[in-house]
N, C-alpha and C positions, 0 to 999 in steps of 0.2 A: 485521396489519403485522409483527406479531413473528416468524413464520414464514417470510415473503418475505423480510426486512433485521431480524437478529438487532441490529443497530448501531443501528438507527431507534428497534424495540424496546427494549432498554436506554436510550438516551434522552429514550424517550417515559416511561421509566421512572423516570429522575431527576428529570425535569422536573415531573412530576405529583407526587413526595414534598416536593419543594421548595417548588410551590405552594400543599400541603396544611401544612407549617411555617412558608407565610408567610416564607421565607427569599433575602433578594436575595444577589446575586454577593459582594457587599461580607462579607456574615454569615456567607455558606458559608464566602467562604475563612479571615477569621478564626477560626471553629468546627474547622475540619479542619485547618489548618495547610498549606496546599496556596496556593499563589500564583493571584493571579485567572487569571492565563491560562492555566494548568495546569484550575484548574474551568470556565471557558467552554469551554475545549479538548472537556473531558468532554462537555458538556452539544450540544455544536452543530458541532463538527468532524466529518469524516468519516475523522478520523484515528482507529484503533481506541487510546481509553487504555489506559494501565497496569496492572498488577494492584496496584500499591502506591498508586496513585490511584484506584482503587474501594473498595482495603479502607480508604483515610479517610473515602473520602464515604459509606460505608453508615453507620456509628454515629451521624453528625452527621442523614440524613437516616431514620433508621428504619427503614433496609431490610438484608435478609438479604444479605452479602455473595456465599456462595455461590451466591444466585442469580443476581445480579451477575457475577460470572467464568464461570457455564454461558454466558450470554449472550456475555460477551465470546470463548469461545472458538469458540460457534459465527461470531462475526462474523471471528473470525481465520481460518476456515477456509473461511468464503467468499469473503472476500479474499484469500486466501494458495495454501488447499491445506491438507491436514494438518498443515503446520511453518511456522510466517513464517521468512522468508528473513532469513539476515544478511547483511550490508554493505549494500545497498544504499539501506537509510535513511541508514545515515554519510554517503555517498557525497551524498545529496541535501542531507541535512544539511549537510553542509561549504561545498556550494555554495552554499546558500540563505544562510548568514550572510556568505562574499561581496558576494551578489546585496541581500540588507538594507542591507550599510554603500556599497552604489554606490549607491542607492535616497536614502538620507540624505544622499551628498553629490550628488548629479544634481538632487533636487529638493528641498532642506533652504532652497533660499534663493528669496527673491520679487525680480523686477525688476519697475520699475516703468518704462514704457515712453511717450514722447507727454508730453515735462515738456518746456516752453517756459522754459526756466531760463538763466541766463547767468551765474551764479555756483556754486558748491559746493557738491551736494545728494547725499543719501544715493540712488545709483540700485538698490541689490537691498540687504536684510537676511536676516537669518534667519530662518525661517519660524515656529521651535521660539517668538521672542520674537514675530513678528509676527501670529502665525493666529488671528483673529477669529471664534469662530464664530454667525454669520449667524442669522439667522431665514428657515423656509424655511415656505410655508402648501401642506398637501394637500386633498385635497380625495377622498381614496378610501382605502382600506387599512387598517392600524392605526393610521395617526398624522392622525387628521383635524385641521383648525385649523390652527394656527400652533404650529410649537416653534422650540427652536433643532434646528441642524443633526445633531448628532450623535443628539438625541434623535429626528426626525424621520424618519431616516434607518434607526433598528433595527428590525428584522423587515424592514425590506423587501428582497426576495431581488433583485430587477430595479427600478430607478430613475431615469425619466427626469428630469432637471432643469435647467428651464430659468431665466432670468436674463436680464437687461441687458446689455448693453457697462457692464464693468468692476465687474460686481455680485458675484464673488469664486468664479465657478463655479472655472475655473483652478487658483485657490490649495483652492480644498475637496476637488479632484482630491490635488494634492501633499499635502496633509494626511493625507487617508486613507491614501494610498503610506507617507508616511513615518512615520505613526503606526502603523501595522501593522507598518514593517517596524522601529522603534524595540520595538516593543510597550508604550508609553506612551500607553494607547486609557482613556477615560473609561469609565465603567460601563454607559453606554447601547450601546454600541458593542462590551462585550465580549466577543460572540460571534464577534466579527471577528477575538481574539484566535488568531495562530498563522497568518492570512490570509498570502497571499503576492500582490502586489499588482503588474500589470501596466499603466501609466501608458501611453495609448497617445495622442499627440493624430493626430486626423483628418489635419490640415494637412500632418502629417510624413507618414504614410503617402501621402499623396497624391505628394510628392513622391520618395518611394522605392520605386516600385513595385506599390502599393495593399494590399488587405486580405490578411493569411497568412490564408490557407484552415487550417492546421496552426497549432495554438496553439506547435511548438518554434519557428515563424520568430516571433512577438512581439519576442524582443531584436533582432534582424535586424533588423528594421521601422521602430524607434524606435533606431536606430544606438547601441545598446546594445555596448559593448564586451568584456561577459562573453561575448554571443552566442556564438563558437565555443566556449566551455568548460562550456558548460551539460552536463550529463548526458543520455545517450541520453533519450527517454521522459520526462524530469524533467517540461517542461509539463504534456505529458498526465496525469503522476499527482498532477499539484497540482490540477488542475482536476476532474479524476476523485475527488479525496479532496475536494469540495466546500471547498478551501484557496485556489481562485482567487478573486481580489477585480482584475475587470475595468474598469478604469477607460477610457472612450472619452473622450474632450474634445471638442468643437465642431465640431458636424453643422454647425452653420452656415457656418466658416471653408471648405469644399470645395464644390464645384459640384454642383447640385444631383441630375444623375445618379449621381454616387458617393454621395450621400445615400440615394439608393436600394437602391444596391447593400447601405449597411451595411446597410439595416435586414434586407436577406436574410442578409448575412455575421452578423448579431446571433443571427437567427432560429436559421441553423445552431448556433452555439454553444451557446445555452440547451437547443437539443436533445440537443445531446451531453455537454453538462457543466452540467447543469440545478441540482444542486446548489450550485454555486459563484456567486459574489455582482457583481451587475452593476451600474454607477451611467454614466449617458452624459449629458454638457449640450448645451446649446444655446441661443441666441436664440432668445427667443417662437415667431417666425414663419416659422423653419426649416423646421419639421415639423409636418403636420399636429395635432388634437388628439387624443388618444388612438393616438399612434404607436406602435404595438406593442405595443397593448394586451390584442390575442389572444395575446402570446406572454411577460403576464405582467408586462410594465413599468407600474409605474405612475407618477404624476406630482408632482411638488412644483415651487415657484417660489419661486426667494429674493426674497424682504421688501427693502424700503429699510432702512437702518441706522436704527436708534432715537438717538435724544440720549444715551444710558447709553453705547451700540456707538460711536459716533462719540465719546466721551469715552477709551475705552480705545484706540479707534486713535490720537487723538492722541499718547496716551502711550506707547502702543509704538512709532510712529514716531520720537519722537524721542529714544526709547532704544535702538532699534537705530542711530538715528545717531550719537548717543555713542559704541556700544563700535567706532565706524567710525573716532574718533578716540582719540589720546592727547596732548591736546592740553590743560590743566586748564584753558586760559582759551575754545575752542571747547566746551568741556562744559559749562560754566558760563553761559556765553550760550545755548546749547543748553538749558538747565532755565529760562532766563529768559522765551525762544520756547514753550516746553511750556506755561508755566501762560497766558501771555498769551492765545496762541492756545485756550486754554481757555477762556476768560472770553469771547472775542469770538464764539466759534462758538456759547456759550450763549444772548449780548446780540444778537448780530445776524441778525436773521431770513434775512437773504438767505443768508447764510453755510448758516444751518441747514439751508436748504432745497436749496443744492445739494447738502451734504456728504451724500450718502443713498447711496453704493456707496463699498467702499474706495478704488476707482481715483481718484472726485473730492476723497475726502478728501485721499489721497497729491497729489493736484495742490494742494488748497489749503497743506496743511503745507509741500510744496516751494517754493510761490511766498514761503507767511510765510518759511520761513529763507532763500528768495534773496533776498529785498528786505529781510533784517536786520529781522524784523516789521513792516514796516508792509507789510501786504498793499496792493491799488488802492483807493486811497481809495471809486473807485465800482465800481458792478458790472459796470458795462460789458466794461470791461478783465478782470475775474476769469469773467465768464461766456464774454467770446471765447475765454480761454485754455483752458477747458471745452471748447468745439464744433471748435474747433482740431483738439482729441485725440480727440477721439472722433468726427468728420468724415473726418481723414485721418492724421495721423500715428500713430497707433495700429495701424492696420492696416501702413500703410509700413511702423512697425520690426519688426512681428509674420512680415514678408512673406509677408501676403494680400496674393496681386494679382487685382485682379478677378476674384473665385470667379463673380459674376455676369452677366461680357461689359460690364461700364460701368465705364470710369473717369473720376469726376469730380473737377472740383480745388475745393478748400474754397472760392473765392467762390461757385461754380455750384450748389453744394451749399446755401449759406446762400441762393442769389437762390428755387431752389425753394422750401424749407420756410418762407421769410418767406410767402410767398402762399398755401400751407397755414393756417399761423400765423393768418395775417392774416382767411381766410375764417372759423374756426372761432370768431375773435375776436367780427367784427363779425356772423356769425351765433348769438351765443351758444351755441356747441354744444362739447363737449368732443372729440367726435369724428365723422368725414365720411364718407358712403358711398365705397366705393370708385372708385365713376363720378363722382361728384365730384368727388375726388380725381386721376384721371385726367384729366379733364376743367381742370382747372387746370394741370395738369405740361401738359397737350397748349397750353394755350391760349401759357405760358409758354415750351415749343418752339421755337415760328413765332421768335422774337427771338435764339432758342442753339441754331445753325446746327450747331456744334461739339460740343455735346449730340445734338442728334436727327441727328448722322450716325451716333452707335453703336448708335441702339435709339428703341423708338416709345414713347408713353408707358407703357405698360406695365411695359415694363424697365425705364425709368428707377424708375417707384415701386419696382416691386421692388425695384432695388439702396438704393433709400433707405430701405427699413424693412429691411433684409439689412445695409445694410452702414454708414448713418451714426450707429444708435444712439441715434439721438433718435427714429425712428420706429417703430410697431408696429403688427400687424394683431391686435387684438382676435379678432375672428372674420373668417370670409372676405371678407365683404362692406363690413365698416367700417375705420376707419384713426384711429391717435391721435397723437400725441403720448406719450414713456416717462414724459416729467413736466410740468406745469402750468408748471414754471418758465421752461420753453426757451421751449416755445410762447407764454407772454406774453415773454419778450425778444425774440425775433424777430417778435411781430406787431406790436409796440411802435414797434417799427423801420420795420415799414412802414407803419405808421399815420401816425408823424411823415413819412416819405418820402411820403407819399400826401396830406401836409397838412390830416389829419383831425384836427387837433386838439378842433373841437367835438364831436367823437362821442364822446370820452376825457372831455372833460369834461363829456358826458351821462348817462356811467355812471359820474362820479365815485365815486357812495352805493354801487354796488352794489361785495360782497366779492369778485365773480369778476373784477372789474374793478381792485381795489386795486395786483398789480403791473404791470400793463398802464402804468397810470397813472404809477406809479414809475418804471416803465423809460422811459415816453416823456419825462418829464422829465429823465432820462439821456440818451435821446437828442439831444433838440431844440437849439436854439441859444439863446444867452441871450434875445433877444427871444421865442422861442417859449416858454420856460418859462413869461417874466413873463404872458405871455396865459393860458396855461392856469392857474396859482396863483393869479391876481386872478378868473378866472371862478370857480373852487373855492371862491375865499375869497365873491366876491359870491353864489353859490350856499347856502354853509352862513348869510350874513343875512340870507337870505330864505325860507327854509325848517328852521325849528326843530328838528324832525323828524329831519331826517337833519343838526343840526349839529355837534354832537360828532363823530360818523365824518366828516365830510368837514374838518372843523381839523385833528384828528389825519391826516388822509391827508396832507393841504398840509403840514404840521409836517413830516411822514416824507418827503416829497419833496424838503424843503431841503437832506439829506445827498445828492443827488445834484443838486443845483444849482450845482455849479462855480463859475457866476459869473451873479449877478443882481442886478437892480437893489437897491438899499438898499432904497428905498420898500416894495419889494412884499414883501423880508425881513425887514422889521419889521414888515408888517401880516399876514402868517400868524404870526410869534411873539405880537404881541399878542392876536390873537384865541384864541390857543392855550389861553388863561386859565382859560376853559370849562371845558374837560377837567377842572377840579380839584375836589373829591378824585374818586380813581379810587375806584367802586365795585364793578363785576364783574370777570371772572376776565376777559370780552372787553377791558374797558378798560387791565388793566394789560398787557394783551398789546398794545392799542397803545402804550401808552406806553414801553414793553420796547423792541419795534422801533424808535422813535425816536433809543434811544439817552440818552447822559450828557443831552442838552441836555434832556431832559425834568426832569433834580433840578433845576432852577432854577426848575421849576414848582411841584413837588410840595410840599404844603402844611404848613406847621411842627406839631409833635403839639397844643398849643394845647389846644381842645375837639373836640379830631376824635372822634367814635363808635367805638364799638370796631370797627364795620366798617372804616370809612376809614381806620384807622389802619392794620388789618392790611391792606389792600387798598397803601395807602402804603408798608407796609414791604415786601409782595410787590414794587411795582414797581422799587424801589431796590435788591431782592436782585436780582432778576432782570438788572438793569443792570451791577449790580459794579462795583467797583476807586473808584477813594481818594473822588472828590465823592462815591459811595451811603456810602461806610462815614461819613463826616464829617455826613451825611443821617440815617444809623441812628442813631447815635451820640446825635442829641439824645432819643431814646427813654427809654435807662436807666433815668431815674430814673421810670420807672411801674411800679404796683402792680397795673395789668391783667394781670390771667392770662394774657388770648388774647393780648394784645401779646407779652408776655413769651415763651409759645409759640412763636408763630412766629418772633421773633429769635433761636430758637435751632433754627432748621427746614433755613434754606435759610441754608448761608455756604459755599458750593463757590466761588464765583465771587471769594474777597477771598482775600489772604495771611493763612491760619492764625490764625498770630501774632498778625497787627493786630487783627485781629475778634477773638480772646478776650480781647485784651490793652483796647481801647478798648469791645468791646461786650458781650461773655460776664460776664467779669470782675467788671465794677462792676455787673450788676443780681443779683449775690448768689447765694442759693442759686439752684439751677435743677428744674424738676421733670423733664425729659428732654433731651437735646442730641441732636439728630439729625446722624451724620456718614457721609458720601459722599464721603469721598475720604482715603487713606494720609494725607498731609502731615496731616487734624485731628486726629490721635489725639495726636502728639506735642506740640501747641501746648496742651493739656487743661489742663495741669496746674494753674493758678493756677484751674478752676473748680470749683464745690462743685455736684454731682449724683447723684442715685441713680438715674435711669434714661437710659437710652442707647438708640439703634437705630442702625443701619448699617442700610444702604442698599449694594448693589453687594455683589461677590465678593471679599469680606477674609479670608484666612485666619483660623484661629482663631488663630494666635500675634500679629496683627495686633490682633486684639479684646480678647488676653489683654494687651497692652503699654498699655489705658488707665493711665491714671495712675489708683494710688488702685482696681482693682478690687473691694477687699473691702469697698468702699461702694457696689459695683452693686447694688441690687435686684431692680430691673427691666431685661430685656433685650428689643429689639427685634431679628430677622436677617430681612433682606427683600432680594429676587432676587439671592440669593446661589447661584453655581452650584458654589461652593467646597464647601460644607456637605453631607455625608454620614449624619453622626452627632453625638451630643453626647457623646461620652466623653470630652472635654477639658473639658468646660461644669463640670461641680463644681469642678475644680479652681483653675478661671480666676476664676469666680467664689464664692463661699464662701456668701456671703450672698443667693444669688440666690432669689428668691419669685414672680418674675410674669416667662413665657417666654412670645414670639411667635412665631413660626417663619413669616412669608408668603415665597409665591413663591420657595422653592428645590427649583428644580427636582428636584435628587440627594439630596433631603432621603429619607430611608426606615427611622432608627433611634434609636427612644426610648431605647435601654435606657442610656444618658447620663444620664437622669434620676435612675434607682435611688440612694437615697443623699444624694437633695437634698432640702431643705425644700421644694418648689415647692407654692406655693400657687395661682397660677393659670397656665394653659395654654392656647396658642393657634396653632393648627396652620391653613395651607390653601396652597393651589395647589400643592402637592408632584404631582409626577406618580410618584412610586415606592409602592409597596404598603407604606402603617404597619403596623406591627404593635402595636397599640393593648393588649395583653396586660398593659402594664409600667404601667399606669394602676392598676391595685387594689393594687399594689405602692407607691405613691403614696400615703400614710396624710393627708400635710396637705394633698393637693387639693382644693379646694374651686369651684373655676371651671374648665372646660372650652369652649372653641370652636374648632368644624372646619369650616372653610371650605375649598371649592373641592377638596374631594378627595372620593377612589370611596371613602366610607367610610358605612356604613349604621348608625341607632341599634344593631343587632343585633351589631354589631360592636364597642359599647361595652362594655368589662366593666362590673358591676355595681359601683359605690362607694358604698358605706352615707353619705359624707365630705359627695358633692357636693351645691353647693348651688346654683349655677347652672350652666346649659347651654344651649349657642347651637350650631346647625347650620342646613345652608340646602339638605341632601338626608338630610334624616333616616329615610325610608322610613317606617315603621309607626308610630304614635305609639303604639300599646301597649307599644310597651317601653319609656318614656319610666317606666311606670310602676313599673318596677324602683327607680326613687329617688325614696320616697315623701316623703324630705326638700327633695327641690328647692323653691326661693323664687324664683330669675330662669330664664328660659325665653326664648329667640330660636329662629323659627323662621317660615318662608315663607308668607305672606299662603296661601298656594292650599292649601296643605299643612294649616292652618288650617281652613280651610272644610270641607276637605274629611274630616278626621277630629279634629275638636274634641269629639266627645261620645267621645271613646275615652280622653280623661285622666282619669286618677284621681288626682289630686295636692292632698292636701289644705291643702297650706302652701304652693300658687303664690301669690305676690303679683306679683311683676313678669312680665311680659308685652312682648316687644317682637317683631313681627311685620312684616314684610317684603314690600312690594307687595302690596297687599291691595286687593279689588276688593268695594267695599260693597254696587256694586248686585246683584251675585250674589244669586240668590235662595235661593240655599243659605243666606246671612246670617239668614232666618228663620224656620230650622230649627236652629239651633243654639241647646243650652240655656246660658239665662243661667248668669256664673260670678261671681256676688257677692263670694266671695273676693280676688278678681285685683284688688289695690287701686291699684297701678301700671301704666298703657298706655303702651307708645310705638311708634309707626306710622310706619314707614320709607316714605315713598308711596304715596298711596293714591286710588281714583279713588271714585267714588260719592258720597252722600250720606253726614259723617260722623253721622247722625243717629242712625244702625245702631248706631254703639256706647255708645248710650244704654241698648239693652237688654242687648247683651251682656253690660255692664259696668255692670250696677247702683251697683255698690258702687264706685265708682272713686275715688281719691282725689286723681289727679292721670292728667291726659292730654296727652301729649309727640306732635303729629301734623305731618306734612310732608308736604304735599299732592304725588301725582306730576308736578304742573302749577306751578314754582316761579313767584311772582308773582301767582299769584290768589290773591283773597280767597274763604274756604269759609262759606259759612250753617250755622257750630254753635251757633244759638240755641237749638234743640232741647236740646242738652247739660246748659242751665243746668237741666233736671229733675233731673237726678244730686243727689240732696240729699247724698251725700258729697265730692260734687265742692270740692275746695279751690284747684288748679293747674290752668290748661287752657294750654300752652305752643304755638304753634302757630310751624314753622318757615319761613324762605323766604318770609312772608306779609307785605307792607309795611304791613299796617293793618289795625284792625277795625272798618267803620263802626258809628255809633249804639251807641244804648244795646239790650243784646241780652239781657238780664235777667239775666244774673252778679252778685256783691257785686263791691266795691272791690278793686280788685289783682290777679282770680282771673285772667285775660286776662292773658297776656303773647305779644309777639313775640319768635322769636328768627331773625339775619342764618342765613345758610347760608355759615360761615367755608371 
């Protein structure tokens, strides 16, 4: 390679010492003093670097510089000639930081398009405060699973990515534009540094002309204003320097022949500027599966928004619509809308479930501040103004006009997809063949005269999973629904329209049926409600079985009961009774959905168990605002750990203040406070704790503003995408002893620690390369655990210190035996079996092991390890009768069956003559007497 492309070479050159030092983007440029984009540049442009940006990065990566600069000059002379040429990088140069700052203002801001609004709503922000980035899942490449967008999205040279109506393809287009051309690009992304970014949407080409065969007409194309002042050549030699970053937009918005053309007009390009960086969207069912897959594109699909995602668009919604005002009493009412609509989007399921793309979010935020918070009481109204925008006016103001030969008007549209809806419903099926699906539009036809004069059934489905956004073709031959939620409101509709009432109330029990049910009680007319709530409620007293779910459904139906008779409203509240106390995580999630009217149920702390109680204070947090906090409130004064715990778990959903002021406050010291949102930190101060977590992406000067930090101990930091490094961490905290680090993503640099007292450590889900090195450097470590990362035992340095250690991909268990002091030991049921006689550890006592499969016959062959006087078993299937031998010596056993709710036959156990603790989890009971002494048997809940 180094003989073909001297540029490759050197590259290939940097990148291999980098990886042999274990060193990310972030360490280089700190180390060398060179700015990230200047070392991405080096490492992945096709732009030949500097000599003064080689001679820093040889000393930091171990390499000879002069070998370094032969390299570089043979690259100069392959691209140049014997001399690189002056001026005419200025020249491009000059242009290009132009063509950046028109890039920031053309696409720096988002509109939001299809708002059914009648008062004063923020319609485009800025992009810089509004850009979300998405979870995208692949399924080829380097980035399999699900990441988020930017991480997702590195290394891949061609990318196709498809999406929903209103799933934020669009705005991740603009982002990449403007962050490339800002160069304020995340670390995953930094190869992109120095990109020059060509924002092309399909729709516009269409209308101007079609595809530039020649990358100088791009500005042209896209009515680009710099267009005549661009530089002779300039495209060609960005695209040639592998600096183009080609953004296409919406194969779907154009007809379907020019769909074809692009993927030819693509083909060309990758040929001739194969180097340079491609990303093109679409709807699902634009384009085949695997389009362009010979020439290199591979695929991703954006994710529905998460509860975390949908919490920060709230917030950045309506902080771009603050700085829209300067108004101090709309801005104050505007922070009043922020937290409310917080709290409801949490409590209220419906809400939840539509809010899952930005676009619906943006629709529900604009309907909360037009109607001055009080969004539609029912769903009805909040899901029509949904199907509204994404039916038809969406496309109106985007002006697509029928890319596919049909134009439908939103009632025609809803008469179809109701009888879709409807058939999928009452056949229980999620989704239709296509000839069924046909076969319904056709039968529907013969009645819409107006409809079947533009097209046969055929087109019409087409245009209906092309262009209303509620529909999608899975595979060629099937048909769905984009989400569960549309589809039960419109078959709901025509269920009540079709006067099925008793069919709804036949599949009262079942869960695929729950909003079906909901919505047809929206639907219906008062008389019709009362029929279906009195058969629900006569259903759930005559079948035991199913009558907790079927009270709770009735309960949840009354918020969409408008207007019904008294009688039948007082006999689904009284019968509600039941419900009480909630015990599973399913129950408090019905009573969640219900809403406030459930704290009138929920039952006083009294003798509640410490299940019930916590399960009671889940469903009250979950609820939020003043009746749960006046609910929590009679808590305090318990001396239960786990109660105590959880009140200090989940308080997102109350104002700050109140909840440390009426609940924090008065139950004294705390042993952790867990906080998920800016506004907790500030309201801390009146409380007494040593350990903390955050939850979400807080900066570190966020974390550093606790009150009181130099009585942190213990620190929690989980899915934080903020966090890079801890070299703020000693300073912030002084006293700090016990670190966790889960699920940050950008997570990749201990050397933060150096200098600390840390006595235990807890690393996982980081997707960056640790450099685990700064561990032996660590004198008071004594607990180590690495979850969820590419980190191998081999990888641990040796600590004479440690005393416990937990990983869940340890590779070899022989080098476990490097620390001949270890006492606690976590590590994967399978991984266990399969190299258990390779430990030499003569001071193990504790033992906790992880899905563990007893009836494996490998179980015995393994030598007994009499030592190991503490077990605990994370799941486990088999007979636990097996660890009778294993564990001779045992002196206590902590086990949780993979099957929560059965009872396990460890009568076998009571042989352990050192058995003193058998703790068994998740287990409601032990029948009989099974030959243990007094006490040795215990349960415990699964909190």
């Amino acid at each position: 390679m180094t003989d073909e492309d001297p540029l490759e070479g050197m590259q290939q050159a940097l990148n291999l010492a980098r990886l042999k030092r274990r060193l990310g983007m972030t360490a280089l440029s700190r180390r060398s003093g060179l700015s990230r984009t200047t070392v991405s540049q080096a490492f992945n442009s096709r732009r030949v670097p500097t000599e003064d940006t080689l001679a820093q990065l040889a000393p930091v990566l171990g390499l000879h510089v002069e070998e370094l600069l032969e390299l570089r000059r043979e690259a100069v002379a392959q691209r140049y000639g014997p001399t690189e040429p002056e001026g005419q990088d200025e020249i491009d140069a000059a242009f290009e930081a132009r063509y950046r700052d028109y890039l920031l203002q053309r696409h720096g801001r988002l509109t939001i398009v299809g708002l059914d609004l009648r008062g004063p709503a923020a319609a485009s922000w800025p992009l810089d405060t509004a850009y979300l980035s998405l979870e995208l899942a692949g399924h080829d490449g380097p980035s399999q699973g699900v990441d988020r967008a930017e991480r997702a999205l590195a290394g891949r040279p061609r990318t196709l990515v498809r999406g929903l109506a209103g799933s934020g393809k669009t705005t991740l287009l603009q982002w990449l534009a403007c962050a490339t051309a800002e160069g304020e690009l995340p670390d995953a992304l930094i190869e992109l540094s120095g990109s020059i970014a060509f924002l092309l949407p399909l729709r516009t080409l269409a209308r101007t002309g079609g595809l530039p065969a020649d990358p100088a007409g791009f500005l042209a194309a896209v009515n680009c204003s710099l267009a005549a002042y661009q530089p002779a050549g300039w495209a060609h030699r960005v695209l040639s320097e592998g600096r183009g970053l080609v953004l296409v937009d919406g194969l779907d918005e154009v007809p379907k022949g020019l769909r074809d053309r692009a993927g030819d007009w693509l083909r060309e390009l990758v040929s001739a500027y194969g180097h340079s960086r491609y990303v093109v969207t679409t709807r699902p069912s634009a384009v085949a599966e695997g389009w362009l897959f010979e020439a290199g594109f591979r695929e991703l699909t954006v994710r529905p928004m998460g509860r975390r995602d949908v919490g920060i668009f709230v917030s950045r919604w309506h902080a771009a619509a603050r700085a829209g005002t300067t108004d101090p009493e709309v801005a104050a009412h505007l922070d009043t809308l922020e937290s409310d609509l917080k709290d409801k989007v949490r409590v209220k399921r419906d809400l939840a479930l539509l809010t899952t793309t930005p676009l619906l979010c943006a629709l529900v935020c604009a309907l909360h501040r037009d109607r001055r918070g009080r969004l539609p009481s029912d769903r009805v109204e909040l899901y029509q103004a949904a199907l509204s925008m994404l039916i038809t006016r969406r496309d109106q103001e985007r002006e697509v006009i029928a890319p596919e030969g049909i134009e439908l008007s939103e009632k025609e549209s809803v008469q179809l997809l109701q009888k879709l809806a409807y058939w999928l419903i009452r056949n229980d099926q999620v989704e239709l063949r296509r000839e069924t699906a046909l076969a319904k539009i056709e039968e529907a036809l013969e009645a819409m005269h107006a409809v079947a004069a533009q097209g046969d059934a055929t087109a019409v489905l087409n245009h209906l999973i092309a262009r209303s956004g509620l529909l999608r073709a899975p595979t060629l031959d099937t048909v769905d629904f984009v989400h569960r939620t549309f589809q039960d409101f419109l078959g709901a509709k025509a269920a009540v329209e079709s006067l099925d009432l008793g069919l709804i109330v036949r599949n009262a029990h079942d869960e695929k049926w729950e909003d079906v049910v909901r919505m047809a009680v929206a639907h219906a007319r008062p008389d019709e409600r009362a029929q279906v709530l009195e058969a629900i409620t006569k259903r759930a007293d005559s079948e035991p079985r199913l009558e907790r779910r079927l009270r709770a459904l009735a309960l949840a139906c009354l918020q969409h009961a408008t207007e019904l008779p008294p009688a039948t409203r007082e006999r689904v509240e009284s019968r509600a009774q039941s419900l009480m106390p909630p015990r599973t995580h399913q129950e408090v999630d019905a009573l969640a959905e219900i809403g406030p009217l459930a704290l009138d149920l929920l039952p006083e702390p009294g003798r509640l168990s410490t299940l019930t109680a916590v399960r009671s204070i889940q469903t009250a947090q979950r609820i939020g605002g003043d009746g749960a906090l006046a609910y929590l409130k009679s808590f305090v004064g318990t001396a239960n750990a786990q109660v105590r715990r959880v009140l200090a778990e989940e308080w997102t959903r109350f104002d700050p203040q109140d909840y440390v002021a009426e609940v924090l406050a008065p139950l004294g010291r705390l042993r952790q406070v867990e906080i998920g949102d800016e506004g907790q930190v500030g309201a801390l101060g009146p409380v007494r704790m040593s350990a903390v977590g955050f939850t979400g992406s807080h900066p570190p000067r966020l974390m550093a503003g606790l009150p009181r930090p130099e009585a942190v101990t213990a620190l929690v930091l989980e899915n934080n995408d903020l966090i890079t490094d801890l070299d703020w961490l000693g300073q912030a905290f002084p006293r700090l002893r016990v670190l966790d680090v889960l699920r940050c993503p950008y997570f990749e640099d201990l050397g933060g620690l150096l200098g600390t007292g840390l006595v235990a450590l807890a690393v996982g889900a980081t997707t960056g390369l640790l450099d685990l090195s700064v561990l032996e450097h660590l004198e008071s470590l004594r607990t180590l655990e690495i979850r969820d990362a590419l980190t191998l035992l081999s990888d641990v340095p040796p600590h004479p210190g440690l005393r416990e250690l937990s990983m869940d991909n340890p590779g070899r268990l022989d080098f476990l035996n490097r620390w001949p002091a270890l006492r606690h030991l976590g590590i994967p049921g399978d991984v266990f079996l399969e190299q258990a006689d390779a430990l030499r550890l003569p001071r193990l006592k504790h033992l906790t092991l992880d899905s563990l499969d007893l009836a494996n016959p490998a179980v015995s062959f393994i030598t007994a390890m009499p030592w190991v006087t503490h077990v605990n078993v994370e799941g486990y299937d088999g007979p636990p009768a097996a660890l009778a031998a294993l564990f001779p010596g045992a002196r206590s056993l902590r086990l949780r069956p993979t099957r929560t709710g059965q009872v396990p036959d460890v009568s076998a156990l009571a042989a352990i003559p050192t058995l003193r603790r058998l703790t068994l989890r998740g287990v409601p009971g032990v029948p009989g007497d099974l030959g243990f002494a007094k006490g040795v048997i215990r349960t415990e809940p699964l909190l």
